[in-house]
KOLLUM-58775 format. One record per residue (C-alpha): residue in three letters; x, z, y. Coordinates in steps of 0.25 Angstrom, whole numbers, padded with zeros to 4 digits, always signed. Example, Ala and Ser with C-alpha at 12.3 -4.5 7.8 and 13.67 -1.06 7.14 Angstrom:
ALA+0049+0031-0018/SER+0055+0029-0004/
This chain:
UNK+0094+0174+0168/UNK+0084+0184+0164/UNK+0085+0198+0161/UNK+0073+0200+0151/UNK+0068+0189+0141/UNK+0058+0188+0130/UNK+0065+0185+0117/UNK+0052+0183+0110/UNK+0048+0172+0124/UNK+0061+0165+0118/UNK+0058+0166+0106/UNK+0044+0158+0110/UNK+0048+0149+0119/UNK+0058+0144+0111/UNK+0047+0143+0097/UNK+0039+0135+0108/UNK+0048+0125+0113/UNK+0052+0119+0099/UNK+0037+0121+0094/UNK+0033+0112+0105/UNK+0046+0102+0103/UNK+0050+0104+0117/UNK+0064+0109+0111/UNK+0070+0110+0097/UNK+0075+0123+0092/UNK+0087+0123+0099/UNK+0083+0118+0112/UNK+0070+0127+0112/UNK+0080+0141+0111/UNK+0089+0137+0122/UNK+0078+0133+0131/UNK+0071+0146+0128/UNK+0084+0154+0131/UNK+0085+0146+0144/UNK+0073+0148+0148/UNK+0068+0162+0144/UNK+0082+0168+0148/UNK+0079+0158+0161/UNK+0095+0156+0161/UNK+0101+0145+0171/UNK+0105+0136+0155/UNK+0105+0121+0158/UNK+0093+0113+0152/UNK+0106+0108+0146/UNK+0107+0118+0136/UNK+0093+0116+0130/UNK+0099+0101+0128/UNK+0111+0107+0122/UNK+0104+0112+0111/UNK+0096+0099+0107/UNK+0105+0096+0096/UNK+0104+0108+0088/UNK+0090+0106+0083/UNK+0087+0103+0068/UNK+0101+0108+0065/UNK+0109+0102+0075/UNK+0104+0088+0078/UNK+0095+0087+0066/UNK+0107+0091+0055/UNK+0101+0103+0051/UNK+0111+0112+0052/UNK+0111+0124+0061/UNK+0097+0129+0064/UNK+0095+0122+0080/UNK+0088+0136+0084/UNK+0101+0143+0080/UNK+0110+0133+0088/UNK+0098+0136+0100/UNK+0101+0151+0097/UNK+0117+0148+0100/UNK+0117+0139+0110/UNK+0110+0149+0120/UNK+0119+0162+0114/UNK+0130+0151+0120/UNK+0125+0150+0131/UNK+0123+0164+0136/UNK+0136+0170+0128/UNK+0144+0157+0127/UNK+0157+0152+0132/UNK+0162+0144+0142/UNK+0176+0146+0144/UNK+0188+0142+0135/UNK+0192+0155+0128/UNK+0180+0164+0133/UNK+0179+0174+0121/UNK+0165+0178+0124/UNK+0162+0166+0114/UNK+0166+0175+0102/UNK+0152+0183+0106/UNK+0144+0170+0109/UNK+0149+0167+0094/UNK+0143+0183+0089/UNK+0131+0180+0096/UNK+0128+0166+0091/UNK+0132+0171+0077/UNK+0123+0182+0078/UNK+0113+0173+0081/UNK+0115+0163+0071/UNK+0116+0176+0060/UNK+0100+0179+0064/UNK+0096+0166+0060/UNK+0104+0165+0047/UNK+0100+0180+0043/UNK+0086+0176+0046/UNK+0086+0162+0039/UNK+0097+0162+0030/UNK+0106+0150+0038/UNK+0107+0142+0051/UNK+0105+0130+0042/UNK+0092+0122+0049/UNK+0093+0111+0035/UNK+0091+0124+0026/UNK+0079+0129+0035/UNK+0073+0117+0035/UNK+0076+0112+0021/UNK+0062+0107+0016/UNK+0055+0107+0030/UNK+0050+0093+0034/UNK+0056+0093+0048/UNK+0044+0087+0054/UNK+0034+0100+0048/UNK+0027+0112+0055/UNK+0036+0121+0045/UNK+0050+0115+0052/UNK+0046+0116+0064/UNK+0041+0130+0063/UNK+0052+0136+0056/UNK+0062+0130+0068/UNK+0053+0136+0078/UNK+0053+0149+0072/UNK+0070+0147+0072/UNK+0069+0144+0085/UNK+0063+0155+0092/UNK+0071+0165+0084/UNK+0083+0160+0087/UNK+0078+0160+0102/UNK+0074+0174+0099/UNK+0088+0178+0093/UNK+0096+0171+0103/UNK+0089+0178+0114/UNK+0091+0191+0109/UNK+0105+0189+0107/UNK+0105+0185+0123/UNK+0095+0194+0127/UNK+0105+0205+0118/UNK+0118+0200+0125/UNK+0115+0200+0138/UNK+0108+0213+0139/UNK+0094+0207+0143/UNK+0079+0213+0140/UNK+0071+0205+0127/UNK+0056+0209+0135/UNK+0049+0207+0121/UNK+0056+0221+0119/UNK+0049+0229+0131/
């Protein structure tokens, strides 16, 4: 895993991938993580996260970004053993990142975000693309925070 990162290459990489459909919101976050961090994640985990776009499975409930956001603070802080209470901080740091993105934009609520948008439009598409690199942003700060590395944007 890498010592040093560049959040606002995060941020980017994960814009690009959804803005060029290689992944959806949530697929494009963990792939950035994956690959900007250059952590040993199985390809599997991208796959994991293909169910969240569109609200989880197209539903429209929580925001897919944010479920992208919270897959990888499991990841990195998670559990894996029965009982292990280091999940009572996983929850803290997923909750605060959930928090940035309701304080921002009021819910986590992908119908109320996209009440009015026809999915199919530039304007859809671009708000999501801009959730999507935030929520990259946020969620590698939080990592980049916990685990005591260096945010090279900050030299």
């Amino acid at each position: 895993m890498k010592q040093e990162v560049s959040i606002q290459k995060i941020k980017s990489d994960a814009e690009n991938s959804f803005r060029s459909g290689d992944f959806y919101c949530s697929e494009a976050i963990v792939s950035s993580i994956k690959d900007n961090f250059a952590i040993d994640m199985p390809d599997e985990m991208i796959a994991m996260a293909s169910g969240f776009p569109v609200g989880i499975g197209k539903s429209k409930c929580v925001c897919g970004a944010v479920s992208g956001g919270v897959l990888c603070i499991g990841y990195f802080f998670g559990r894996t053993k029965r009982g292990d209470q280091k999940v009572q901080h996983t929850l803290a740091l997923a909750n605060e990142l959930q928090g940035s993105f309701r304080k921002k934009h009021g819910c986590l609520c992908c119908h109320v975000h996209t009440q009015g948008f026809d999915m199919a439009s530039g304007e859809h598409k671009n708000q999501c693309i801009s959730f999507t690199g935030e929520i990259a942003a946020e969620t590698a700060r939080i990592i980049v925070r916990e685990l005591g590395l260096k945010n090279i944007d900050e030299e």
